[in-house]
PDB file of N, CA, C and O in Angstrom:
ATOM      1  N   UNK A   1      64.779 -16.511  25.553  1.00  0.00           N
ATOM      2  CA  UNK A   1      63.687 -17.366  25.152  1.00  0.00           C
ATOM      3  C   UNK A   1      62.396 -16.573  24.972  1.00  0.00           C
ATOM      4  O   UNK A   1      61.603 -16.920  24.097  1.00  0.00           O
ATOM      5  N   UNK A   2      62.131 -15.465  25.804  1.00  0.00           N
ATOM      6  CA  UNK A   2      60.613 -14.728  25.982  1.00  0.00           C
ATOM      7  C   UNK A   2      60.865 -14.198  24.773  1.00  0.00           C
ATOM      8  O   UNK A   2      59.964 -14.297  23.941  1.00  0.00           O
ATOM      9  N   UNK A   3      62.192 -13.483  24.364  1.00  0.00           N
ATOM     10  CA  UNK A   3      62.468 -12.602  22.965  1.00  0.00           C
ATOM     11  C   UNK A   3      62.024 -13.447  21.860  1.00  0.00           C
ATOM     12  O   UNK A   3      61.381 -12.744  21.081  1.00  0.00           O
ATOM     13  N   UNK A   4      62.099 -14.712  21.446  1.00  0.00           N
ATOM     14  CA  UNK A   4      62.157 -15.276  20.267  1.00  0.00           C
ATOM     15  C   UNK A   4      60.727 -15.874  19.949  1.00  0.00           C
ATOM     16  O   UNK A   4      60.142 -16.053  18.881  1.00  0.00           O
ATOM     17  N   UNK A   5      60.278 -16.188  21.638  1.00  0.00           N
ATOM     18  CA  UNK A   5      58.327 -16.065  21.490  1.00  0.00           C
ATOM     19  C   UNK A   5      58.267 -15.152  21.115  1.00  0.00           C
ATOM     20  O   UNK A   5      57.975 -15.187  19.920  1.00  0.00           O
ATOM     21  N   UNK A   6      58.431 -13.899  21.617  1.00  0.00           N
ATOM     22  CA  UNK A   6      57.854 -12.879  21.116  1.00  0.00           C
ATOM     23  C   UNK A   6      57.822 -12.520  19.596  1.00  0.00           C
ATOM     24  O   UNK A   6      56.846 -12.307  18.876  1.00  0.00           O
ATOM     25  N   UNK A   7      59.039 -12.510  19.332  1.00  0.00           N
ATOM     26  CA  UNK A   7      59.378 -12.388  17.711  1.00  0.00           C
ATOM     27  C   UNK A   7      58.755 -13.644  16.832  1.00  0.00           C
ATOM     28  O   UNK A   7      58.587 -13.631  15.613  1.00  0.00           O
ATOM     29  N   UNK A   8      58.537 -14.423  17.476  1.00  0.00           N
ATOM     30  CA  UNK A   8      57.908 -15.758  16.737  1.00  0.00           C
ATOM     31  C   UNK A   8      56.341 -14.787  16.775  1.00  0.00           C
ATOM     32  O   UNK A   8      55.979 -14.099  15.821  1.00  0.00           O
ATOM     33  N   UNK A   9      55.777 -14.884  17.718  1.00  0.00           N
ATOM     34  CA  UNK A   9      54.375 -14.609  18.131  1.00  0.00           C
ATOM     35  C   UNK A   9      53.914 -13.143  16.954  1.00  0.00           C
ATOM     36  O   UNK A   9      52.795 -13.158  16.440  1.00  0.00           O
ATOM     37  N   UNK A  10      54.871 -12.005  16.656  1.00  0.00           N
ATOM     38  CA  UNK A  10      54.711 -10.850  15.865  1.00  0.00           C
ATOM     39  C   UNK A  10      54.749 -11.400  14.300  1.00  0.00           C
ATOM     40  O   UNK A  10      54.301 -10.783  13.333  1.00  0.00           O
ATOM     41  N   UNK A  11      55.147 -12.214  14.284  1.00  0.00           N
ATOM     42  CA  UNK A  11      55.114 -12.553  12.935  1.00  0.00           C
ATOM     43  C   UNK A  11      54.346 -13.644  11.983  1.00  0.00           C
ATOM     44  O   UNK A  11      54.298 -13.889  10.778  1.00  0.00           O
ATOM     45  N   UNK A  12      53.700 -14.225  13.337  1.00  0.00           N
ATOM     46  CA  UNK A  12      52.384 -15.197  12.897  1.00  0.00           C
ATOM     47  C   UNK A  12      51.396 -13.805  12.781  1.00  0.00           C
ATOM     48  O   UNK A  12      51.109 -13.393  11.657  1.00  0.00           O
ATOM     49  N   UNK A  13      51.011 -13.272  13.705  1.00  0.00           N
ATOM     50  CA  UNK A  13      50.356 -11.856  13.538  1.00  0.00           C
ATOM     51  C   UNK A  13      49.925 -10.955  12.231  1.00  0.00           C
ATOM     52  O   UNK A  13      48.909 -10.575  11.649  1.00  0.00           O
ATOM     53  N   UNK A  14      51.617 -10.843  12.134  1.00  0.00           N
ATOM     54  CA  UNK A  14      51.944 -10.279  10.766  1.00  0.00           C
ATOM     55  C   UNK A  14      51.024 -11.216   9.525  1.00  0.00           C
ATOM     56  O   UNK A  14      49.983 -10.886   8.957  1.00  0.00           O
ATOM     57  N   UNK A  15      51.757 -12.345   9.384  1.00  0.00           N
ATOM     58  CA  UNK A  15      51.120 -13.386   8.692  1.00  0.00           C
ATOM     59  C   UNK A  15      49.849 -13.355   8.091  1.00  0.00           C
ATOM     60  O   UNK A  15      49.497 -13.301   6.912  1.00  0.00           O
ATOM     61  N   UNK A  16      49.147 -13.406   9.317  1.00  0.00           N
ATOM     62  CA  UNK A  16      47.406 -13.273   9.647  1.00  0.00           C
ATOM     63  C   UNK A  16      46.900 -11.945   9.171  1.00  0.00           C
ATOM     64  O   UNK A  16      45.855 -11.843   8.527  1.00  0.00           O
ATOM     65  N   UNK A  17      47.783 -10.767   9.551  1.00  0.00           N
ATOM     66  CA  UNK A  17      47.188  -8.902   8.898  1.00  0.00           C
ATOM     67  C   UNK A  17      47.536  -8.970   7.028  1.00  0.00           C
ATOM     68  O   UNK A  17      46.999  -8.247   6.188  1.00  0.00           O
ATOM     69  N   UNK A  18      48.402  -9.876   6.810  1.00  0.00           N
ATOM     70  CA  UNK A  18      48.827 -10.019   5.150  1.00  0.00           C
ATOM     71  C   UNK A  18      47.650 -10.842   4.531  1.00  0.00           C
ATOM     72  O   UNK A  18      47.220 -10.576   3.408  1.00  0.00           O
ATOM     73  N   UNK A  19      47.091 -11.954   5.381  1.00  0.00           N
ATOM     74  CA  UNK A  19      46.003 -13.034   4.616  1.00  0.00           C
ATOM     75  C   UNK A  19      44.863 -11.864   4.454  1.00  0.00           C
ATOM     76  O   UNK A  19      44.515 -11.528   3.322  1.00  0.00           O
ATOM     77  N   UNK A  20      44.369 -11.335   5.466  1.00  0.00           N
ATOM     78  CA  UNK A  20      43.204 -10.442   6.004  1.00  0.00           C
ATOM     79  C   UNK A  20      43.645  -9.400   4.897  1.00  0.00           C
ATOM     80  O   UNK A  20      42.518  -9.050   4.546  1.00  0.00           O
ATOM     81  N   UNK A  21      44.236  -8.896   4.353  1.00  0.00           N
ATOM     82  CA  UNK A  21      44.614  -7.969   3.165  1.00  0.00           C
ATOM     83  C   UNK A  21      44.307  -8.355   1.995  1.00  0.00           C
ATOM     84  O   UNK A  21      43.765  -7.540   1.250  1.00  0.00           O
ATOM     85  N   UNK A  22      44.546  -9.550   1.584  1.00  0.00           N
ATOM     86  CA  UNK A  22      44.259 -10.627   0.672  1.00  0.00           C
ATOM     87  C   UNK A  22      43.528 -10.651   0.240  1.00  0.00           C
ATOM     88  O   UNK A  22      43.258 -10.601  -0.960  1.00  0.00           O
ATOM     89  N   UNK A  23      42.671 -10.781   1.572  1.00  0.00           N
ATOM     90  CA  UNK A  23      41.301 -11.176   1.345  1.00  0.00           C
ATOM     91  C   UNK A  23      40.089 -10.448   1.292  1.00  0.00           C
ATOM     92  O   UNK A  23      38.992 -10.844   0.898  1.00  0.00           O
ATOM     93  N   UNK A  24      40.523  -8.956   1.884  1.00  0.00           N
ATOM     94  CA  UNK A  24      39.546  -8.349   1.239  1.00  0.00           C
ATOM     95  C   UNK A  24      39.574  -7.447   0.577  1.00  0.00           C
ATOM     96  O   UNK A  24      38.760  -6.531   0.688  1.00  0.00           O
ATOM     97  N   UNK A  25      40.428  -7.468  -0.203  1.00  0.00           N
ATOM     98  CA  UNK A  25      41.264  -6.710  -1.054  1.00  0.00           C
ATOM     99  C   UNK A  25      40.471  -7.590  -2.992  1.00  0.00           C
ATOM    100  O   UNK A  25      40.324  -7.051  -4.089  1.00  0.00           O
ATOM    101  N   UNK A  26      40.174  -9.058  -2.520  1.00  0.00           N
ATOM    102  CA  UNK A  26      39.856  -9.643  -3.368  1.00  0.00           C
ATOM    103  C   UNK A  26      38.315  -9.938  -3.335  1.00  0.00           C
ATOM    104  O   UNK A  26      37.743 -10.540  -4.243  1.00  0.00           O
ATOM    105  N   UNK A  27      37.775  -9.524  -2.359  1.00  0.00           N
ATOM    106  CA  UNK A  27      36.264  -9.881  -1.691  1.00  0.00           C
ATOM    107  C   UNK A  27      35.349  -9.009  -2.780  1.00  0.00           C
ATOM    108  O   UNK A  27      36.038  -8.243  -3.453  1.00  0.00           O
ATOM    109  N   UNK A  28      33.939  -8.988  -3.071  1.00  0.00           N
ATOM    110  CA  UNK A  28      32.965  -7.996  -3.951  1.00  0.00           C
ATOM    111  C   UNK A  28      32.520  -7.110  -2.892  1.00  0.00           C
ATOM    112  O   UNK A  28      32.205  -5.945  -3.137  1.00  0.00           O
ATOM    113  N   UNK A  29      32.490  -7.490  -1.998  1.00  0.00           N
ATOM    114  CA  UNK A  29      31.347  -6.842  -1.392  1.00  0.00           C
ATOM    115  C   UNK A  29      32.089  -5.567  -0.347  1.00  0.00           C
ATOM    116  O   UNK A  29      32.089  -5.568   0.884  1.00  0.00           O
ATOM    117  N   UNK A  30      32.400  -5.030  -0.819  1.00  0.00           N
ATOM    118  CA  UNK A  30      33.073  -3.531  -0.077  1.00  0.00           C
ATOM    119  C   UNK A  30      31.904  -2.498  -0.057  1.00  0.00           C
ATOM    120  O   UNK A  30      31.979  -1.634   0.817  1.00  0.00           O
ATOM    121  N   UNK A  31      30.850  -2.471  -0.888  1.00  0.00           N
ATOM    122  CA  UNK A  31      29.444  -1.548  -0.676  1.00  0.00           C
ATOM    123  C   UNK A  31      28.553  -2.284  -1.098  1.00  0.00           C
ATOM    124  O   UNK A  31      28.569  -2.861  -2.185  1.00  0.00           O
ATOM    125  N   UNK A  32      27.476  -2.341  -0.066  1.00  0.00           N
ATOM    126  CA  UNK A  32      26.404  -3.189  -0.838  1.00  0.00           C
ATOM    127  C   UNK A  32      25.187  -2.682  -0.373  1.00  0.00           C
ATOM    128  O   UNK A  32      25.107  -2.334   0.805  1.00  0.00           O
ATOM    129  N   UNK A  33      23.973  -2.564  -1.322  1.00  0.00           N
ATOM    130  CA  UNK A  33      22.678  -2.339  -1.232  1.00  0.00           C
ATOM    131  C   UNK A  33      21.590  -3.270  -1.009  1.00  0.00           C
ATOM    132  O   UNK A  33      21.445  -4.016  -1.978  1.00  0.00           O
ATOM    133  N   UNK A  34      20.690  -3.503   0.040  1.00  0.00           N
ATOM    134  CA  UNK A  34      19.745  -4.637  -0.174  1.00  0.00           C
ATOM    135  C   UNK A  34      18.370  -3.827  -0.204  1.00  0.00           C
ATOM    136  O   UNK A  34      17.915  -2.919   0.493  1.00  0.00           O
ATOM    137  N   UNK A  35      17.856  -4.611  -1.416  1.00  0.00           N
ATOM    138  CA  UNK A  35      16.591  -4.035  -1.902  1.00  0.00           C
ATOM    139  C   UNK A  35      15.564  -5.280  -1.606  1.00  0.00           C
ATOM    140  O   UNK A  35      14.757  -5.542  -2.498  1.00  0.00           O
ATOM    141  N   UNK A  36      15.548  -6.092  -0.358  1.00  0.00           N
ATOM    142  CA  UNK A  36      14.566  -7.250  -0.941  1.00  0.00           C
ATOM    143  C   UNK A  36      13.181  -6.945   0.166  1.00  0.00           C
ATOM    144  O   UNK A  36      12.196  -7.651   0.378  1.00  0.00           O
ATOM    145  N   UNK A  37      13.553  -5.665   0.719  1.00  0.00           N
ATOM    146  CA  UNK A  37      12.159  -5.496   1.138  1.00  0.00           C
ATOM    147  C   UNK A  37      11.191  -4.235   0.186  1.00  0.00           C
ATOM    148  O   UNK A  37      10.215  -3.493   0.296  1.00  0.00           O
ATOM    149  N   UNK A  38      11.941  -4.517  -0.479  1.00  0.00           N
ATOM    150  CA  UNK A  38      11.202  -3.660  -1.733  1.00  0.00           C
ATOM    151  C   UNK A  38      10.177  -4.687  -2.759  1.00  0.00           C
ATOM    152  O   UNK A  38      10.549  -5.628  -3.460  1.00  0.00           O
ATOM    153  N   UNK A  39       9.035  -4.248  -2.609  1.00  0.00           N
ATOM    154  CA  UNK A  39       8.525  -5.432  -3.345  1.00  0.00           C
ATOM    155  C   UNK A  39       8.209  -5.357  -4.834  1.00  0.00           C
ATOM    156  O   UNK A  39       7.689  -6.323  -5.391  1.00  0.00           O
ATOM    157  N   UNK A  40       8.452  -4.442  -5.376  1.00  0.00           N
ATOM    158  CA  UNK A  40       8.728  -3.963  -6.528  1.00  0.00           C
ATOM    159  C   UNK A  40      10.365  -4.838  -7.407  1.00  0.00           C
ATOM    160  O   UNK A  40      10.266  -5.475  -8.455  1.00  0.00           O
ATOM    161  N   UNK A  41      11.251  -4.700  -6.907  1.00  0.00           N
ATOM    162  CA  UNK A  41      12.719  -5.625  -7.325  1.00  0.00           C
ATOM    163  C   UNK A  41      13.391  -6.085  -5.730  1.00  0.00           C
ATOM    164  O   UNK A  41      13.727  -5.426  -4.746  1.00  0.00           O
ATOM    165  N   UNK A  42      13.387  -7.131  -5.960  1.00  0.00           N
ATOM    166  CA  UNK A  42      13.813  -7.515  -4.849  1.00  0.00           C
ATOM    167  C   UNK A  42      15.442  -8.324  -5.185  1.00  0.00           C
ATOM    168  O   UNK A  42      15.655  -9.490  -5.514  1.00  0.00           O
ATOM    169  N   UNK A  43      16.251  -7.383  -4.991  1.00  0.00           N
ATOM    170  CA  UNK A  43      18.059  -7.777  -5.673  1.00  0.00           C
ATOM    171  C   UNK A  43      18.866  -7.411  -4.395  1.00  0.00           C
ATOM    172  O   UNK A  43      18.353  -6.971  -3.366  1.00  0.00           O
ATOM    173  N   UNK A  44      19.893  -7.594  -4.542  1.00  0.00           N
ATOM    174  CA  UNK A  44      21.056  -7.504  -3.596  1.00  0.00           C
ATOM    175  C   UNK A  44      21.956  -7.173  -4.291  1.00  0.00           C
ATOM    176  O   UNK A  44      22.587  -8.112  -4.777  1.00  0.00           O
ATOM    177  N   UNK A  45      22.340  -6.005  -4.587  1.00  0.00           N
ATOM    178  CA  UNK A  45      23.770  -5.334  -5.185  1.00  0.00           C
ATOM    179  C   UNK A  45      24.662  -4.778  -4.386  1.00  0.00           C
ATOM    180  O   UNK A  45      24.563  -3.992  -3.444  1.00  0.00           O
ATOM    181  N   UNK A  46      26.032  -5.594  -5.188  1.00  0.00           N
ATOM    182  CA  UNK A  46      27.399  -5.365  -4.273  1.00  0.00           C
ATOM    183  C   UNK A  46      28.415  -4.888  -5.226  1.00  0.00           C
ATOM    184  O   UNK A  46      28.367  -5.387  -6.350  1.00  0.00           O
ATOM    185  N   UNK A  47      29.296  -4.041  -4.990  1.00  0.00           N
ATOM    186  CA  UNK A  47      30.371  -3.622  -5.323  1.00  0.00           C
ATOM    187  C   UNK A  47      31.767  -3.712  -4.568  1.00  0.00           C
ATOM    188  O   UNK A  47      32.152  -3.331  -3.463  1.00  0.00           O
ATOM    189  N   UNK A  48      32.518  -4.550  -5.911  1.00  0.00           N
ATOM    190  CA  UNK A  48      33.776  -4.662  -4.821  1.00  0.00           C
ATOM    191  C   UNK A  48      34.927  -3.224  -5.789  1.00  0.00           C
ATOM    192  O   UNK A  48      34.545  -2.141  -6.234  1.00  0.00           O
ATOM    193  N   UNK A  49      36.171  -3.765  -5.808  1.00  0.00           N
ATOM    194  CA  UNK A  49      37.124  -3.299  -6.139  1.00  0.00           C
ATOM    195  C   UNK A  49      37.005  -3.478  -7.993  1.00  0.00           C
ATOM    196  O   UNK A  49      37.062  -2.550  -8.800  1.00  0.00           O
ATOM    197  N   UNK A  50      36.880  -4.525  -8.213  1.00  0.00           N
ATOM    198  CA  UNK A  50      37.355  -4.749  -9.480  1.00  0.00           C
ATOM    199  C   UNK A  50      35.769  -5.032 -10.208  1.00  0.00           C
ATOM    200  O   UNK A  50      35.687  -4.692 -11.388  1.00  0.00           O
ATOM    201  N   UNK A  51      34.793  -5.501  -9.705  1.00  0.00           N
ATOM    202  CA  UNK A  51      33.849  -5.483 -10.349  1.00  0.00           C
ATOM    203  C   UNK A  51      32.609  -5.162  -9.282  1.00  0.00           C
ATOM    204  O   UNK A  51      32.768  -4.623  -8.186  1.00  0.00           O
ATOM    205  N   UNK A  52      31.043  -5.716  -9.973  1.00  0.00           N
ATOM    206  CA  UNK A  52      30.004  -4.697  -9.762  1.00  0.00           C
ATOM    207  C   UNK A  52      28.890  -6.223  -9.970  1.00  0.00           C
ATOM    208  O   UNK A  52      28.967  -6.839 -11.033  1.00  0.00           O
ATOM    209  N   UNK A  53      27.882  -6.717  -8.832  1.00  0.00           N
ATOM    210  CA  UNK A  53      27.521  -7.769  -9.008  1.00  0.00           C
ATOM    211  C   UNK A  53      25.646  -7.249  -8.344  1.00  0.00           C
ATOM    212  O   UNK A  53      25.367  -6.610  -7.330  1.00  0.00           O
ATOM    213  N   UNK A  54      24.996  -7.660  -9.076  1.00  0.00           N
ATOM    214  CA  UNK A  54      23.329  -7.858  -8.568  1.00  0.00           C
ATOM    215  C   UNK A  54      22.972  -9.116  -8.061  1.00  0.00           C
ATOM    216  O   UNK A  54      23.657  -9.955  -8.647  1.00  0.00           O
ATOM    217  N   UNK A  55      22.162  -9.681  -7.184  1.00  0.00           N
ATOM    218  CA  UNK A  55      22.012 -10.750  -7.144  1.00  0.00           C
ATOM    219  C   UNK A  55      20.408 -10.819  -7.039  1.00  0.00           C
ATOM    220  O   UNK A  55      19.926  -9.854  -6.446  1.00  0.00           O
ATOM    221  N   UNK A  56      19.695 -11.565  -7.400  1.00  0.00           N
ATOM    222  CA  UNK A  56      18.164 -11.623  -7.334  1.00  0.00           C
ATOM    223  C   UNK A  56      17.293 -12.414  -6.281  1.00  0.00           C
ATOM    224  O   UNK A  56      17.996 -12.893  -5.392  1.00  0.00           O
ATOM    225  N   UNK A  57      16.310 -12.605  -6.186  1.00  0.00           N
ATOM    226  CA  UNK A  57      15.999 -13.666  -5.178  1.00  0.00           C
ATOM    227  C   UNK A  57      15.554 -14.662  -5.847  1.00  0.00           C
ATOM    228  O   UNK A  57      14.869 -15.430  -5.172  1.00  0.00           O
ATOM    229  N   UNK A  58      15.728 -15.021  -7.263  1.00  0.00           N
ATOM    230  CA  UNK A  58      15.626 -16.641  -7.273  1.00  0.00           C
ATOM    231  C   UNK A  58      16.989 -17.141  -6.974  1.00  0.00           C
ATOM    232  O   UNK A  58      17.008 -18.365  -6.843  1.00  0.00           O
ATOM    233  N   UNK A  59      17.971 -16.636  -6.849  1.00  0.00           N
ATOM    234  CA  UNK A  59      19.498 -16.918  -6.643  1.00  0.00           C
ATOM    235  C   UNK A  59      20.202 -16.934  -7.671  1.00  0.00           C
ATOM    236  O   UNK A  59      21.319 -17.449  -7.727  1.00  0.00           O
ATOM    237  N   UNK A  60      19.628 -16.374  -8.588  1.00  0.00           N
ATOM    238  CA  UNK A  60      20.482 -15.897  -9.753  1.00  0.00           C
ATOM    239  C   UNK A  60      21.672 -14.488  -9.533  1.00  0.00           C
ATOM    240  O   UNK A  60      21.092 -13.467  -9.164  1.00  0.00           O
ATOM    241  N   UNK A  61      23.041 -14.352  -9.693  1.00  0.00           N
ATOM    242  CA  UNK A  61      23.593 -13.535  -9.846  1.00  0.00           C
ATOM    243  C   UNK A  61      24.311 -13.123 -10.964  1.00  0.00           C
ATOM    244  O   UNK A  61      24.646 -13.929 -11.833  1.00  0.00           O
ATOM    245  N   UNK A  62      24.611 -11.780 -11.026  1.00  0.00           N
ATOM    246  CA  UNK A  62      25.316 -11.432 -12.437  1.00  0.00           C
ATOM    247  C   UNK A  62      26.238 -10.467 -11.863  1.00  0.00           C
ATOM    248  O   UNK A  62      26.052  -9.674 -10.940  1.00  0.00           O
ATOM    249  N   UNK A  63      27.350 -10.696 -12.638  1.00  0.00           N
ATOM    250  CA  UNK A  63      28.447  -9.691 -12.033  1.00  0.00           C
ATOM    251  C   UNK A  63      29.416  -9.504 -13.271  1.00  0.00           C
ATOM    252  O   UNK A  63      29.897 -10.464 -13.872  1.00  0.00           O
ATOM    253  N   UNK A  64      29.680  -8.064 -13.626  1.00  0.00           N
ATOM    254  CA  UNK A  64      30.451  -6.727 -14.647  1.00  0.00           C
ATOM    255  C   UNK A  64      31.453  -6.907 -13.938  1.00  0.00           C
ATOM    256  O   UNK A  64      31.389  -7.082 -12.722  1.00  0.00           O
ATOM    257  N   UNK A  65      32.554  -6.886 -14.635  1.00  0.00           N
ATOM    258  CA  UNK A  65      33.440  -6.076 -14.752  1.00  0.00           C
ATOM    259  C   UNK A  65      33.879  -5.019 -14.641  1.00  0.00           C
ATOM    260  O   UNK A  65      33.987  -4.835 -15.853  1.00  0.00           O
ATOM    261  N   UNK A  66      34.383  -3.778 -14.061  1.00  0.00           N
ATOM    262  CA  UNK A  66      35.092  -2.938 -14.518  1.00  0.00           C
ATOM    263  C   UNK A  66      36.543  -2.195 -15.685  1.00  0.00           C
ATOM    264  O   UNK A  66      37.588  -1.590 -15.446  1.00  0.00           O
ATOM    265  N   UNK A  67      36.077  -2.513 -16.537  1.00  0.00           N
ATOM    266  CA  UNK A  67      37.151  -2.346 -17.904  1.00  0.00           C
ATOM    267  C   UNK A  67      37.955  -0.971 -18.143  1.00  0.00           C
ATOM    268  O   UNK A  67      38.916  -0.842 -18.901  1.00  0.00           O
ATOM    269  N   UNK A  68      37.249   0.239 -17.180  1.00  0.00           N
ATOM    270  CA  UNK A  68      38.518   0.976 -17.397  1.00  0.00           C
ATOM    271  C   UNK A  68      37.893   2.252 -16.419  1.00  0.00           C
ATOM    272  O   UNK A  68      36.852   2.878 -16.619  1.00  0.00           O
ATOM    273  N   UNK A  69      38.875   2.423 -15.302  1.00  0.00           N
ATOM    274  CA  UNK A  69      39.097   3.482 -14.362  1.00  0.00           C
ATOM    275  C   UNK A  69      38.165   4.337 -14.670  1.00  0.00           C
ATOM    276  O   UNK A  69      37.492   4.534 -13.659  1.00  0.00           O
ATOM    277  N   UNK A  70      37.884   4.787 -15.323  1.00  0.00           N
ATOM    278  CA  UNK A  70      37.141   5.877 -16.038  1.00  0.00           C
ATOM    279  C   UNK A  70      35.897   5.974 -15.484  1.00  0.00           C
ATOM    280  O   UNK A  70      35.447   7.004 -14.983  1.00  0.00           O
ATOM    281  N   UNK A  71      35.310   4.888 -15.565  1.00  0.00           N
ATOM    282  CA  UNK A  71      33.907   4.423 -15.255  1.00  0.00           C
ATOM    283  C   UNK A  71      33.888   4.344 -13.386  1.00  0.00           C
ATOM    284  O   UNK A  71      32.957   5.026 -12.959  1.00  0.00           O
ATOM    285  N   UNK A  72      34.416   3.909 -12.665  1.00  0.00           N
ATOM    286  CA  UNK A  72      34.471   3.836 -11.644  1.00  0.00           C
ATOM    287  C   UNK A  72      33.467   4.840 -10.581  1.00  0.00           C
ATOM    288  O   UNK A  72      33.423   6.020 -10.928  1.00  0.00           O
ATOM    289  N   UNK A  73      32.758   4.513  -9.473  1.00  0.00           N
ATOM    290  CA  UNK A  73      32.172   5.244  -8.518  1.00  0.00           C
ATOM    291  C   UNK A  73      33.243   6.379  -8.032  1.00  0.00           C
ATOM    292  O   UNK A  73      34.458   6.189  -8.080  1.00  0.00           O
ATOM    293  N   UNK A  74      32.660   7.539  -7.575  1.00  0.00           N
ATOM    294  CA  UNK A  74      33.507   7.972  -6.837  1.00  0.00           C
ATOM    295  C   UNK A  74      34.029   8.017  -5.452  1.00  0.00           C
ATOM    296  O   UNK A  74      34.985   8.682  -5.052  1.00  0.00           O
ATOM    297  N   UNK A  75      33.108   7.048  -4.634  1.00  0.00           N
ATOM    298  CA  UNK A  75      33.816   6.536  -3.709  1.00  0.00           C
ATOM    299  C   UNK A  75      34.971   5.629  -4.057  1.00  0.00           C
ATOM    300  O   UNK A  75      35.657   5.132  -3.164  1.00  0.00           O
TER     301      UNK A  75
END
């Protein structure tokens, strides 16, 4: 019985490390810059995996694409 908790219990786990992969695997914000104590531009730029997003402080955001490897940061 303790065996099949257990094996039950490793694989909700599992479950949970696959969503958490998911999810930030799909998230923008893997590097991000905040400029809003700059009083000159005051934006919030984030970079995820697949694209590249500014955000402003009226709450306007804009977010690129990445269209081909090439272009990519080198981090």
């Amino acid at each position: 019985m303790a065996v099949t908790a257990c094996q039950g219990l490793g694989f909700v786990v599992s479950l949970i490390g696959i969503g958490g992969i998911i999810a930030a695997t799909c998230m923008d914000q893997w590097s991000t810059q905040d400029l809003y104590n700059n009083p000159v531009t005051a934006v919030f730029n984030y970079q995820g995996l697949w694209r590249s997003c500014v955000r402003e402080s009226s709450g306007f955001t804009e977010c690129r694409g990445y269209f081909t490897m090439l272009g990519l940061p080198v981090y």
